[in-house]
N, CA, C and O atoms as CSV, one atom per row, in Angstrom:
chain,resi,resn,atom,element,x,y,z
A,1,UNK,N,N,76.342,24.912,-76.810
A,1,UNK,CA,C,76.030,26.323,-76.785
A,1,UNK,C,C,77.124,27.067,-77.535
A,1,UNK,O,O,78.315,26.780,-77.414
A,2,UNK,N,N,76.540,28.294,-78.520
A,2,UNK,CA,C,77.663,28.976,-79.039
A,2,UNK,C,C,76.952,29.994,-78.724
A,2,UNK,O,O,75.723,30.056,-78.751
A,3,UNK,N,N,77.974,31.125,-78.304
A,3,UNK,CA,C,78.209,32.595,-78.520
A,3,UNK,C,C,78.823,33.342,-79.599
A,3,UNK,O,O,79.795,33.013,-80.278
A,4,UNK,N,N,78.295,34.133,-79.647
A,4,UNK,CA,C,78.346,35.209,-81.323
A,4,UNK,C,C,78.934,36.535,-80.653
A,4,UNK,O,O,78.394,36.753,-79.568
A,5,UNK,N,N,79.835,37.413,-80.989
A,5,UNK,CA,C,79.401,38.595,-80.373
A,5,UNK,C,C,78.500,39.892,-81.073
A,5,UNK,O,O,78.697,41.021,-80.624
A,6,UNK,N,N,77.463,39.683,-82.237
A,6,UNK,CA,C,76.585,40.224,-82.426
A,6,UNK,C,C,75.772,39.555,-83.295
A,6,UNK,O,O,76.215,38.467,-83.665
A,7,UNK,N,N,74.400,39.986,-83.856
A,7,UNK,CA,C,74.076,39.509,-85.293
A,7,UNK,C,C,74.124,39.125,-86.241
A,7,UNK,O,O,73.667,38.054,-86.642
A,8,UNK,N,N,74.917,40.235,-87.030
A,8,UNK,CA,C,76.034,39.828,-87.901
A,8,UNK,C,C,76.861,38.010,-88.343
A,8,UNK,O,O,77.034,37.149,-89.205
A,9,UNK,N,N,77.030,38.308,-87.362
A,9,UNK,CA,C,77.834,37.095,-86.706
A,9,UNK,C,C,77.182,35.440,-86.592
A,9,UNK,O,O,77.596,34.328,-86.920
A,10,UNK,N,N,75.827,36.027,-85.880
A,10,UNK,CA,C,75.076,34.639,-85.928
A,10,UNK,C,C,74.145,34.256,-87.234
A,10,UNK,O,O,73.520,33.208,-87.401
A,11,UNK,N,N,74.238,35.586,-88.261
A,11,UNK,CA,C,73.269,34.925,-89.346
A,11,UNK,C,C,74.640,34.517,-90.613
A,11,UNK,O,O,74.489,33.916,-91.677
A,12,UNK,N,N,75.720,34.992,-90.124
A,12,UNK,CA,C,76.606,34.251,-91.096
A,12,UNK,C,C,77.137,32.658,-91.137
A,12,UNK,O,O,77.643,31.966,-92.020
A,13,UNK,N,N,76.648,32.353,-89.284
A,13,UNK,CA,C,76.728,31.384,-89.434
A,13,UNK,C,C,75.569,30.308,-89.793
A,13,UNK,O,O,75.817,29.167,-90.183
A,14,UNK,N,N,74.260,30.841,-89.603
A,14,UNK,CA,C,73.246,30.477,-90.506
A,14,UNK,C,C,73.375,30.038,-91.334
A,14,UNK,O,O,72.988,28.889,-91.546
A,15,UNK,N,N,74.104,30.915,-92.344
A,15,UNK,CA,C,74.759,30.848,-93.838
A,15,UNK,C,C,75.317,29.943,-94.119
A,15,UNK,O,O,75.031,29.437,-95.204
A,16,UNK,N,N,76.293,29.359,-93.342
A,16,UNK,CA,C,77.045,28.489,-93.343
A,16,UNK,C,C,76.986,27.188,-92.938
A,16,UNK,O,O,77.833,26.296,-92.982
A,17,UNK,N,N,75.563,27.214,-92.430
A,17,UNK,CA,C,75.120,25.905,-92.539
A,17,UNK,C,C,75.080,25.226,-91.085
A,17,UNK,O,O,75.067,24.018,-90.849
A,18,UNK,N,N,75.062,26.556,-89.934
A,18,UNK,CA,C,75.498,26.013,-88.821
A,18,UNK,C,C,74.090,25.120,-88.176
A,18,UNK,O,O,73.166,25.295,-88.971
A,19,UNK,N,N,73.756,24.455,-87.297
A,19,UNK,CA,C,72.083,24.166,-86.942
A,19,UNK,C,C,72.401,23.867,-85.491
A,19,UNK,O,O,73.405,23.440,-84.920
A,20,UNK,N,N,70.838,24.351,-84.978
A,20,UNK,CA,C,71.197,25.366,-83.329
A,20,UNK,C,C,69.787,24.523,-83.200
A,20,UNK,O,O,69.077,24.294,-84.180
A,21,UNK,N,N,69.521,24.154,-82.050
A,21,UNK,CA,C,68.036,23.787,-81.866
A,21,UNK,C,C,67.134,25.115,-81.007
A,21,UNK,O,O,66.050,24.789,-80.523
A,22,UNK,N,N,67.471,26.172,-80.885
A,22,UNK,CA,C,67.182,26.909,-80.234
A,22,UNK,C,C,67.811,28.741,-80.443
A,22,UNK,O,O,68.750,28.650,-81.234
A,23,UNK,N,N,67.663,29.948,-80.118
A,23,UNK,CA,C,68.477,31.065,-80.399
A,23,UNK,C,C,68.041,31.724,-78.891
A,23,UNK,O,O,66.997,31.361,-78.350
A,24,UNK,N,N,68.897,32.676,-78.300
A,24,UNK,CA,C,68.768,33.370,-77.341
A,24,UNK,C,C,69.307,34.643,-77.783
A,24,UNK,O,O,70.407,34.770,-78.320
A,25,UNK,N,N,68.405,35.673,-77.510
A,25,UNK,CA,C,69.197,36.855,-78.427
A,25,UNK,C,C,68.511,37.838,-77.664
A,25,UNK,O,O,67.317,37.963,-77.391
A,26,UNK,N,N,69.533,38.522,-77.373
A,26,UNK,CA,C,69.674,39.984,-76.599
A,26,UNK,C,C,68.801,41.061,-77.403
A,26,UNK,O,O,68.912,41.014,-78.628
A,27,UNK,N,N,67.974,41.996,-76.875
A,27,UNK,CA,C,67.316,43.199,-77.741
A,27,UNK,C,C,68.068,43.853,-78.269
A,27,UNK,O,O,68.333,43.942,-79.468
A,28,UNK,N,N,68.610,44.543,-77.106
A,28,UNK,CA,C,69.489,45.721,-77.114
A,28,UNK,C,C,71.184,44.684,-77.803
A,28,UNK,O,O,71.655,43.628,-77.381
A,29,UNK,N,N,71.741,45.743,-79.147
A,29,UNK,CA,C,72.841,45.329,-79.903
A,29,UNK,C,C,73.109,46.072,-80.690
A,29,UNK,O,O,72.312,46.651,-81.429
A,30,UNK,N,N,74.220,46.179,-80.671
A,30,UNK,CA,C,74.962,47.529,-81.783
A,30,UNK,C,C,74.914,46.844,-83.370
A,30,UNK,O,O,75.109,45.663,-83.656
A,31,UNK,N,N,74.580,48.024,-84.332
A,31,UNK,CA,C,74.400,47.115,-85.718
A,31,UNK,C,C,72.758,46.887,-85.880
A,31,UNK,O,O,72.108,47.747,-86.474
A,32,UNK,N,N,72.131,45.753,-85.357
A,32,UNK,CA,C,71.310,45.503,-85.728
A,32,UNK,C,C,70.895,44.986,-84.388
A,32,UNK,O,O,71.810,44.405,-83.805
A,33,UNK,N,N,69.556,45.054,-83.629
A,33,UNK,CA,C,68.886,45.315,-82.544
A,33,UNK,C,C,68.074,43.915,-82.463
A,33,UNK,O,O,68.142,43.120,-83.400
A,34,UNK,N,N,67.389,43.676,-81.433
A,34,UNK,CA,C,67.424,41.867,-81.685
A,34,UNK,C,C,65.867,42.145,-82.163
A,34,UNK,O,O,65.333,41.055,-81.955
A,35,UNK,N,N,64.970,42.935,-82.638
A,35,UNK,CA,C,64.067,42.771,-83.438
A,35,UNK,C,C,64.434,42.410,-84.905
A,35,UNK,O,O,64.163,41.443,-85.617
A,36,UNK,N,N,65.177,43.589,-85.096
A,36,UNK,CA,C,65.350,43.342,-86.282
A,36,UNK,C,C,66.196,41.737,-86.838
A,36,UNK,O,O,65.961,41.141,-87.890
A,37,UNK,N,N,67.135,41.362,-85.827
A,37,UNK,CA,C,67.512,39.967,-86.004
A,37,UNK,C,C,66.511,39.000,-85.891
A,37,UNK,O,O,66.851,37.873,-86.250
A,38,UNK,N,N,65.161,39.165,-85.415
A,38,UNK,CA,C,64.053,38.076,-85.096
A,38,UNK,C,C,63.448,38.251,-86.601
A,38,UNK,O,O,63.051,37.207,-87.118
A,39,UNK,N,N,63.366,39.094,-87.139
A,39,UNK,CA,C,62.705,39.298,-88.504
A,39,UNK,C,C,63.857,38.718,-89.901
A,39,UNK,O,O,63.511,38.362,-91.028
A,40,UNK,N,N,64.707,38.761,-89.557
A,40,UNK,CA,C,65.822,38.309,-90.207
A,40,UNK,C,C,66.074,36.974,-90.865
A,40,UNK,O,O,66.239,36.434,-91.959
A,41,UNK,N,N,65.984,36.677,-89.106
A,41,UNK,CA,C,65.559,35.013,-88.881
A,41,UNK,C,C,64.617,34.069,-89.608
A,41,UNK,O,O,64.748,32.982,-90.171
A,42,UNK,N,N,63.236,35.232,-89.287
A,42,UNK,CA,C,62.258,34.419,-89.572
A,42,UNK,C,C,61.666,34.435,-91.252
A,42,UNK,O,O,60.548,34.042,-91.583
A,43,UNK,N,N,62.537,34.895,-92.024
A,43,UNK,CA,C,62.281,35.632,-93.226
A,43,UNK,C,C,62.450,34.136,-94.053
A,43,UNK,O,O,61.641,33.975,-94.967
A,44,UNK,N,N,63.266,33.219,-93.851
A,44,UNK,CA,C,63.313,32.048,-94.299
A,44,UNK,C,C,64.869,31.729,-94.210
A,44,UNK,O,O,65.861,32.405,-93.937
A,45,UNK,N,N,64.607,30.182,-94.620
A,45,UNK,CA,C,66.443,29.436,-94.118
A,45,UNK,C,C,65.823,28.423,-93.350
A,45,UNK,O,O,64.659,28.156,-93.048
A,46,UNK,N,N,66.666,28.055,-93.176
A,46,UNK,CA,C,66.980,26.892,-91.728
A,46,UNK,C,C,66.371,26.918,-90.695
A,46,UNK,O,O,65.483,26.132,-90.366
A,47,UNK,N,N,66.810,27.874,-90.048
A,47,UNK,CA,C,66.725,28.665,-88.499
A,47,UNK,C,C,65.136,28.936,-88.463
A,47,UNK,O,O,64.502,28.500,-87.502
A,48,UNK,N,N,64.274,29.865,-89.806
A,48,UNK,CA,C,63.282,30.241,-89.918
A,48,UNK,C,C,62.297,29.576,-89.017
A,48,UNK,O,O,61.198,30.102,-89.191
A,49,UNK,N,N,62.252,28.584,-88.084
A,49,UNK,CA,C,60.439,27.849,-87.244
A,49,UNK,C,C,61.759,28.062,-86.282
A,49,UNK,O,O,61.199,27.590,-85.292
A,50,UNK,N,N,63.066,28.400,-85.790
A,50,UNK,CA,C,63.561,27.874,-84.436
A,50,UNK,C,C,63.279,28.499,-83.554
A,50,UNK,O,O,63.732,29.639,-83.658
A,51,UNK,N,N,62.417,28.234,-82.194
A,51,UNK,CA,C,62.553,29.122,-81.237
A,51,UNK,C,C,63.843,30.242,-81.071
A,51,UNK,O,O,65.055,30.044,-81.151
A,52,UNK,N,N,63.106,31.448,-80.817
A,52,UNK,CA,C,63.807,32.579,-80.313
A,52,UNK,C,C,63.694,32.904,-79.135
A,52,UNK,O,O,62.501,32.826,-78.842
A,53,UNK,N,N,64.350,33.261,-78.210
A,53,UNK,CA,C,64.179,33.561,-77.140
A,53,UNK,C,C,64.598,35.076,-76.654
A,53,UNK,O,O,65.685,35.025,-76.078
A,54,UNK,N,N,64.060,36.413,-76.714
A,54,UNK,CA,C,64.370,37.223,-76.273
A,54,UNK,C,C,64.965,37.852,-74.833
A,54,UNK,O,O,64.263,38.075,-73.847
A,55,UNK,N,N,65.874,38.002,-74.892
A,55,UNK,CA,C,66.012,38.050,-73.322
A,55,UNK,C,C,66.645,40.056,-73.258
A,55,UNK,O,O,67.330,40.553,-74.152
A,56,UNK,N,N,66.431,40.400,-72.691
A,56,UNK,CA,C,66.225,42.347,-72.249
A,56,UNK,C,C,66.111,42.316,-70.939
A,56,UNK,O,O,65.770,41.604,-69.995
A,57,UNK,N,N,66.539,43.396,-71.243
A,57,UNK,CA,C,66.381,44.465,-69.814
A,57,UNK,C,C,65.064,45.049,-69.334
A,57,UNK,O,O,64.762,45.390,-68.191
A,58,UNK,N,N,64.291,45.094,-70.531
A,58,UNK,CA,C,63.316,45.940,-70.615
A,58,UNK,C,C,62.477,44.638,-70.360
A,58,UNK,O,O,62.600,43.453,-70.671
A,59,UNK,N,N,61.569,45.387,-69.654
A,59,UNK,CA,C,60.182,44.257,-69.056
A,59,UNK,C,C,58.863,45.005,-69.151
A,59,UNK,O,O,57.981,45.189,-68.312
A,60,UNK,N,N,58.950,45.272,-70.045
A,60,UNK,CA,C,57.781,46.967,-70.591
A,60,UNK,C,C,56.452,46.218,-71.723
A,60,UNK,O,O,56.740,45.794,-72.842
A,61,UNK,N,N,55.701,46.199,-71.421
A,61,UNK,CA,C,54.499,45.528,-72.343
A,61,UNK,C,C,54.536,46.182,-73.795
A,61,UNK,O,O,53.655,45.804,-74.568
A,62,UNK,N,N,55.513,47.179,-74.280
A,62,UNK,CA,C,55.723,47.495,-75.394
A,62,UNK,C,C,56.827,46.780,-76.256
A,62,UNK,O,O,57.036,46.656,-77.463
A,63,UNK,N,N,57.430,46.370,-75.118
A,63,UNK,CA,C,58.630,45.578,-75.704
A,63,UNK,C,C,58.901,44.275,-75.987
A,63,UNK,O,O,59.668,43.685,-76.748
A,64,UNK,N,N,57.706,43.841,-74.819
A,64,UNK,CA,C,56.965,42.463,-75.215
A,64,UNK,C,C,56.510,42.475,-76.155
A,64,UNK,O,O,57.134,41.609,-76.769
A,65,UNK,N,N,55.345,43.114,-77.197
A,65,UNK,CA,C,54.594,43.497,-78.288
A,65,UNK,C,C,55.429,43.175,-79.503
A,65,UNK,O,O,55.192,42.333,-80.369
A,66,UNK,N,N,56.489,44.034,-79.403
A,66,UNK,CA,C,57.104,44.134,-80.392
A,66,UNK,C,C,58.201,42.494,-80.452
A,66,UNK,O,O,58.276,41.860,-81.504
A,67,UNK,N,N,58.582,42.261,-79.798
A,67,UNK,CA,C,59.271,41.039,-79.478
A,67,UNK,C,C,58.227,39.936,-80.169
A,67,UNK,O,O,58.680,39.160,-81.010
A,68,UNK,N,N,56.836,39.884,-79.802
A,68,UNK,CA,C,56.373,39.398,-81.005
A,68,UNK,C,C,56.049,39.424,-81.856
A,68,UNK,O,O,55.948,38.474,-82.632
A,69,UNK,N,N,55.687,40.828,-82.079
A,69,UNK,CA,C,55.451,41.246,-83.512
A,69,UNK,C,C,57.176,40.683,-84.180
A,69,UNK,O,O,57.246,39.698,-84.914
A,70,UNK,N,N,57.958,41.185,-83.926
A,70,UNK,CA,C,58.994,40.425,-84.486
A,70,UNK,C,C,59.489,39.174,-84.982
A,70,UNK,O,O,60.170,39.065,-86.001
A,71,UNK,N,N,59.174,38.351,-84.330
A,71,UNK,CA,C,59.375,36.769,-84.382
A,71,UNK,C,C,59.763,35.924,-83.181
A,71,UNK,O,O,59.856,34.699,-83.258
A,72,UNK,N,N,59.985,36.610,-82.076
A,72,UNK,CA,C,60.460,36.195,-80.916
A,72,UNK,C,C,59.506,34.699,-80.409
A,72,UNK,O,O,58.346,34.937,-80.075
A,73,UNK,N,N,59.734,33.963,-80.380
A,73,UNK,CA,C,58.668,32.556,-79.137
A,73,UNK,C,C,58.329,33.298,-77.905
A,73,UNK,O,O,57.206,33.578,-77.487
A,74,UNK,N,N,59.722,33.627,-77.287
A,74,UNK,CA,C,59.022,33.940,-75.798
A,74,UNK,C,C,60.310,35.183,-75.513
A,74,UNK,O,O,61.237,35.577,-76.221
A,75,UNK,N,N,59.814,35.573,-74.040
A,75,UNK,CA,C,60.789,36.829,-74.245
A,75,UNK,C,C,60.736,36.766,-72.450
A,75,UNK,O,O,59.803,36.333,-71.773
A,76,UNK,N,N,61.811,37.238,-72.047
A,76,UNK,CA,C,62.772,36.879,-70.604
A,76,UNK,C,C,63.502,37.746,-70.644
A,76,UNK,O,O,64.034,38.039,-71.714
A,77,UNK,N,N,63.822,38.583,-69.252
A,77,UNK,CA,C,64.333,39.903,-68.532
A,77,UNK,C,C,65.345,39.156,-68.403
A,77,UNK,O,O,65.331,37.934,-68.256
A,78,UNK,N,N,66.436,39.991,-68.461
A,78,UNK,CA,C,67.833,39.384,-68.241
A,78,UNK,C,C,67.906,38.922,-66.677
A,78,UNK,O,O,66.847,38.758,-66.072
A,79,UNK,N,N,69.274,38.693,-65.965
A,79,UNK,CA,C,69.062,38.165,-64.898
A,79,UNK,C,C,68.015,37.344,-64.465
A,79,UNK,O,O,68.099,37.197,-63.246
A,80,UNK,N,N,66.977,36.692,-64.996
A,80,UNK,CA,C,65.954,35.720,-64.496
A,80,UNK,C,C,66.479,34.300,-64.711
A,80,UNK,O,O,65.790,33.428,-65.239
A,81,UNK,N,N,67.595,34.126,-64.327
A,81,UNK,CA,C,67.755,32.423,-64.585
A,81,UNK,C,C,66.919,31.141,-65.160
A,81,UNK,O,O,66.963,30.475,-66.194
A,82,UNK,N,N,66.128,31.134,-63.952
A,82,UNK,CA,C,64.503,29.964,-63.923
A,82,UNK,C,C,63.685,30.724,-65.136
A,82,UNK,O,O,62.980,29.964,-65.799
A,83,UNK,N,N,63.678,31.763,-65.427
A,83,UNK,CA,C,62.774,32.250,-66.427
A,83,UNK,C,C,62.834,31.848,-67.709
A,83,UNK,O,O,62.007,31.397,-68.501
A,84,UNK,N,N,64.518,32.222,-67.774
A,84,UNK,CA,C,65.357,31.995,-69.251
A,84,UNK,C,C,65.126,30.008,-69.223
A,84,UNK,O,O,64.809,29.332,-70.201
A,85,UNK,N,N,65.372,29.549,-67.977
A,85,UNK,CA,C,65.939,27.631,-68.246
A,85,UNK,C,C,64.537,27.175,-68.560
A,85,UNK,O,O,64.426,26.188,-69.287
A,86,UNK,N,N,62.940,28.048,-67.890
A,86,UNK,CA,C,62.106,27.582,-68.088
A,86,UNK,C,C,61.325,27.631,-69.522
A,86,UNK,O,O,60.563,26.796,-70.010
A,87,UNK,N,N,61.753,28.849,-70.017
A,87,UNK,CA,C,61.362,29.146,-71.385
A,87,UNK,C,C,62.175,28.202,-72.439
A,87,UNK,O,O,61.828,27.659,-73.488
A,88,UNK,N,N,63.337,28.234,-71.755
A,88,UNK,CA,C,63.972,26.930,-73.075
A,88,UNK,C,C,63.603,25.946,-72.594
A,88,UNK,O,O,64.343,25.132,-73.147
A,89,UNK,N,N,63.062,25.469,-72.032
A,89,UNK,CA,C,62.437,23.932,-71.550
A,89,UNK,C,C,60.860,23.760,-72.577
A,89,UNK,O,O,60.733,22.680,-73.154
A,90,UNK,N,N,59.946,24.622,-72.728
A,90,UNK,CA,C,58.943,24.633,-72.861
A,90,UNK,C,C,59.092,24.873,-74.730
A,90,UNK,O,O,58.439,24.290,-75.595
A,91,UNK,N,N,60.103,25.856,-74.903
A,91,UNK,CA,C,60.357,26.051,-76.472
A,91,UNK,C,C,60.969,24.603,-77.037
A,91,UNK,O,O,60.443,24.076,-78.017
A,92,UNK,N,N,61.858,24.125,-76.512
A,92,UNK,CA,C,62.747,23.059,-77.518
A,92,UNK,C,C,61.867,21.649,-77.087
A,92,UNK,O,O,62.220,20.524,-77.442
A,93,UNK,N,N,60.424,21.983,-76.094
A,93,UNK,CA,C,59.663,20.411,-76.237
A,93,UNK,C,C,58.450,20.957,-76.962
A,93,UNK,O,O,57.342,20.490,-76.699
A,94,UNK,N,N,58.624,22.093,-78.023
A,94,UNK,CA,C,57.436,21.956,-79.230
A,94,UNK,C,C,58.018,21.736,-80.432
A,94,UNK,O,O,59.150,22.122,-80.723
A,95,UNK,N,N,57.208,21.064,-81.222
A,95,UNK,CA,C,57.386,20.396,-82.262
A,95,UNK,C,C,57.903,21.929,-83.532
A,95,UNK,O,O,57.343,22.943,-83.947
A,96,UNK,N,N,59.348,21.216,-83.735
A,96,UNK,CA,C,59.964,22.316,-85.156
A,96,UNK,C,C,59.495,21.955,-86.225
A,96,UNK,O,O,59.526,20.767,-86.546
A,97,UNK,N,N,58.903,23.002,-87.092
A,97,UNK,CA,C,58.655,22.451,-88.943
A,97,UNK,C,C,60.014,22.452,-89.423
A,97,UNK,O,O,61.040,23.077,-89.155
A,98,UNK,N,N,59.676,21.545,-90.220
A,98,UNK,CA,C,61.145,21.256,-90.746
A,98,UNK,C,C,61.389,21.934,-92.224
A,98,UNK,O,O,62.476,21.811,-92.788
């Protein structure tokens, strides 16, 4: 597991060639907001098919929407433990394009 402390941060290491079998990324972020990092993502590279996992505060069917309209896999309220371990259980046993 690595921690980033923003966006920025995790698509430079993209750049650099880092490889993650998975991303967990906060909505809410100063700079650039985790939609706009799901679109970022998915624009092409490496990373581009890796599960995303949204995880927020917000548990609002608008924010879900947009979480996929974005690029998000699945999307999880912060504090939900079993939510977050179950969603990465179910994301990293589907098949990645390579």
């Amino acid at each position: 597991m690595v921690a980033v402390a923003g966006p920025a941060e995790a698509l430079r290491l993209r750049d650099r060639g880092a490889v993650f079998d998975a991303i967990v990324s906060d909505i809410e972020m100063p700079g650039m907001d985790g939609f706009a990092f799901a679109r970022a993502v998915r624009e092409g590279g490496p990373w581009a098919a890796l599960p995303i996992v949204a995880l927020s505060g917000r548990g609002d069917t608008a924010a879900l929407g947009l979480a996929r309209e974005s690029g998000f896999t699945d999307f999880v309220t912060k504090h939900d433990r079993e939510a977050l371990v179950a969603s990465l259980r179910t994301c990293l046993a589907l098949p990645v394009a390579a």
